[in-house]
N, C-alpha and C positions, 0 to 999 in steps of 0.2 A: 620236826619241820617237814622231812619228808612223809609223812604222815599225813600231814595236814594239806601238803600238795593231791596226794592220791585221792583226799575226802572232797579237795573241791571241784577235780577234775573228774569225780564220780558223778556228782552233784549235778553241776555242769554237762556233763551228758546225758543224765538225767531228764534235766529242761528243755535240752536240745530234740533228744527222743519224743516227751511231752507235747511239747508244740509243733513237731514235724507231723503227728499224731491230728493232734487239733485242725492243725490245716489242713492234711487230709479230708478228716471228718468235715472241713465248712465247703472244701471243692465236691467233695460227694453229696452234698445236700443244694450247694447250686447247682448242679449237674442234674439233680432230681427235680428240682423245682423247673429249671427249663426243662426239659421233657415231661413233666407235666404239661406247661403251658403251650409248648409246641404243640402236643396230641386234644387239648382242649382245643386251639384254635384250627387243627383238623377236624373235628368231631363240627367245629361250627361251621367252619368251610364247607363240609358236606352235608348239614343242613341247611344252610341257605341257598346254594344249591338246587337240594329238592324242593324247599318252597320257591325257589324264582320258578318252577313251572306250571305252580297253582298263585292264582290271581288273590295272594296270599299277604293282608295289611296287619292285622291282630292276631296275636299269637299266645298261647296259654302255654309257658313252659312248668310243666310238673314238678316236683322233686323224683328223682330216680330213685331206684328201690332196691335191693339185692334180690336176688333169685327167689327168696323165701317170702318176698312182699314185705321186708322191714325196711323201716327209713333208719339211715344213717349219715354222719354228717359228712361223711361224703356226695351224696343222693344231695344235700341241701349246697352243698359247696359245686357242686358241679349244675344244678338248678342256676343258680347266682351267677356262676363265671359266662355260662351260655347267655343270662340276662343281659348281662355287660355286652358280650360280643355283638348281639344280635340288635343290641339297640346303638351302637355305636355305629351302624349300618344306615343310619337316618330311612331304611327301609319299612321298618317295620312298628305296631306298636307291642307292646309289652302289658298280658295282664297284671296286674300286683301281687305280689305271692302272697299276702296274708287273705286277698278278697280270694281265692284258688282253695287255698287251707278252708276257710270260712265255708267256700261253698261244699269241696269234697265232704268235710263232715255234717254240715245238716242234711245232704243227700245220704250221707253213710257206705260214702264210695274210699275207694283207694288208686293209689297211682295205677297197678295192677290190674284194678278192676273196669279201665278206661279201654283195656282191648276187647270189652265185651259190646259189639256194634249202639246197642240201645244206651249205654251208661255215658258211653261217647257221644253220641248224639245229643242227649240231657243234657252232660255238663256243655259241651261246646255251646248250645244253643244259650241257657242259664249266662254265661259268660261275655256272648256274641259275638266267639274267637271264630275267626278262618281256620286256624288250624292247631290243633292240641302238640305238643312236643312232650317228649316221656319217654324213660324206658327202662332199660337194670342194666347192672353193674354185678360183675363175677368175678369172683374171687380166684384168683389160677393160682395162686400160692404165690408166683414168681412176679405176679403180676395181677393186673387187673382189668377184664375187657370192658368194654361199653358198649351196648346197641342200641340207638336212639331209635325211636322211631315216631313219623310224624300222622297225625288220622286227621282224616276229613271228618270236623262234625256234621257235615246235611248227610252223609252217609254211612259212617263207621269204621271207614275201611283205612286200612293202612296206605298212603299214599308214595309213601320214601322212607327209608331208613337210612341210618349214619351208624359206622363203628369206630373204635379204636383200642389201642391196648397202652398200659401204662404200667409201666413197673413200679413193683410194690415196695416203695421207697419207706420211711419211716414216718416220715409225715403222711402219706396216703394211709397206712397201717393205723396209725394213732386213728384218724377219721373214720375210719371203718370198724373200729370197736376193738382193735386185735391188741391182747397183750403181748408187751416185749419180751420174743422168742416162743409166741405162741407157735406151736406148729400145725401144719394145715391135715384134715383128714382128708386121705390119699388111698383111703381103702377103694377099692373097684366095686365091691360087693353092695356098696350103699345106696348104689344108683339100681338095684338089684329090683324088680316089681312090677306091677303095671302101670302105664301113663297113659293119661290124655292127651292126643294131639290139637291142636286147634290153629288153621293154616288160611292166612290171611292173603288175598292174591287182589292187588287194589284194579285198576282199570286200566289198560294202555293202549297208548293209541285205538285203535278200534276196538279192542277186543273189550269184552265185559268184565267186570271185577267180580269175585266169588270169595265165599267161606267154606273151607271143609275143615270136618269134626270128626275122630276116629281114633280108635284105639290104640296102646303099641306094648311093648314088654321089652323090658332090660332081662337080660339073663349072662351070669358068668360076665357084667361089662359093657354086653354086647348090645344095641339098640334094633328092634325091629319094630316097624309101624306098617298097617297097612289098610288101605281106605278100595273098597270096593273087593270084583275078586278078580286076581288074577290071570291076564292074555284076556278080559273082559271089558271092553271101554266104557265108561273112565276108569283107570286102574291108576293106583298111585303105590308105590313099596316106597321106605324107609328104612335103608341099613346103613351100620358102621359101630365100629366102634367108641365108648367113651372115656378118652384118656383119665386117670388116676386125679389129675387135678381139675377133671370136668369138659374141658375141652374137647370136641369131637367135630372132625370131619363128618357130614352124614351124605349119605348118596342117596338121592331120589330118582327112581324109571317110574314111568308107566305108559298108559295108552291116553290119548288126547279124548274129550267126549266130545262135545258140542262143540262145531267151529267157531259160535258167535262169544266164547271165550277165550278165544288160540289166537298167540299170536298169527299177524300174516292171513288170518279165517283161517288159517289149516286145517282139512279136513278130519273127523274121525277115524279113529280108529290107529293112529299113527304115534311108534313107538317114539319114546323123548327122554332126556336124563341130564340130571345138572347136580351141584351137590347145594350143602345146607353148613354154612359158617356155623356150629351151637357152641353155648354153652351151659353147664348144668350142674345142681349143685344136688342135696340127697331128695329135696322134693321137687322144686323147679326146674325150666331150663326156658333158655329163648333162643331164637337161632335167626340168621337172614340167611334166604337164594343168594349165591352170588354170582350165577349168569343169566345172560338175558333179563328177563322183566323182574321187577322187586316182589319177593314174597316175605311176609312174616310167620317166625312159628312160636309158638308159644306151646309147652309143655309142664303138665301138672302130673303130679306123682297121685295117684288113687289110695 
């Protein structure tokens, strides 16, 4: 008899263990799911936002992409969730994602390939979106950033961007291809090589909007870029380092060239510095300014 009290008060603790377990596990995935949906409706917050300052009715939201230009269904899930938001705004219209699909591929574009001014201008015009919406999604091991960003089709230029970060919950994981307990590569060395920079600077208040294109090198980690030559106006440097899971603070100086690009008309010749939000994975990376006026970066591995 005593025997049989010990087995079922084992037992019984057992189930107790079990389900305190279980429940755990369902508050840790509502807990994930709302912060999900809080940072998605930030990410839309600050894209509507940016279009309430372009006389902005039709809009083409893209799927988002990872760093390496692949769709995922995360890319398509967060496509959709911004659909929902941005039309529940009675503000705006909504292309249809399958007519989007149809046309990127008989054009033989990619989400990715929408920051190149002329591909942007096609599709938006093709479409007869005000304004294209797109962007990637990085993987931080811990997490996951988002940098939306919005282009003007009459022009190409990036007009606003939006970010956010969201923890890499298991339902996020599952959407994004990772098998359970995959571990993330966190070598330094892999961002190791030469890149392309290509730096998108849309128009503001008076000043002019511009494109620069230029070279940079990871070495040991570490990011250098630099467009012109240096204590030479226009001079632009790019340094910082890029943390193990991609992530980098970058800092940008240079010399200002032409005023009718500067904020204020500021004249030539005049030193300036702000940093660069990136993120980056072994061939891509994308980054936004985060003072003063909006810049996009966009970085390819060579």
């Amino acid at each position: 008899m005593k025997h049989l009290y010990f087995a079922l008060a084992g037992a019984l603790l057992l189930f107790s263990s079990c389900a305190s377990h279980g429940q755990a596990t369902k508050q840790e995935r509502r807990a994930g799911s709302k912060e999900l949906d809080m940072q998605i409706d930030n990410l839309a917050d600050q894209i509507i936002l940016g279009l309430s300052h372009q006389e902005t009715r039709t809009i083409a939201i893209v799927e988002f992409s990872d760093l390496n230009g692949m769709q995922t269904n995360f890319g398509k899930y967060l496509a959709e969730e911004l659909t929902t938001r941005l039309f529940k705004t009675g503000k705006f219209h909504i292309v249809e994602r399958q007519l989007m699909n149809k046309i990127l591929e008989e054009q033989k574009l990619s989400a990715t390939g929408l920051v190149v001014e002329e591909n942007a201008t096609k599709f938006g015009r093709i479409l007869g979106a005000d304004a294209i919406t797109t962007g990637t999604i990085a993987d931080l091991a811990t997490g996951v950033k988002i940098n939306a960003r919005l282009i003007a089709p009459e022009t190409g230029l990036v007009f606003a961007v939006a970010s956010a970060k969201i923890p890499m919950t298991k339902e996020v994981a599952s959407m994004l291809g990772k098998k359970p307990g995959e571990a993330a590569d966190v070598n330094p060395h892999r961002f190791d090589g030469s890149w392309f920079v290509s730096l998108a600077c849309p128009p503001h208040d008076a000043a002019h909007g511009f494109f620069l294109h230029f070279n940079a090198i990871v070495k040991d980690g570490v990011f250098h870029g630099q467009y012109g030559q240096e204590g030479v106006a226009p001079w632009l440097s790019l340094d910082g380092p890029i943390n193990p899971d991609g992530s980098a603070l970058i800092t940008a100086q240079g010399l200002t060239g032409d005023s009718r690009y500067n904020l204020n008309n500021i004249q030539k010749n005049i030193r300036y510095s702000y940093h660069i939000d990136a993120t980056f994975s072994s061939m891509r990376g994308a980054g936004n300014r985060i003072e003063n006026r909006v810049a996009n970066f966009v970085f390819i591995k060579q």
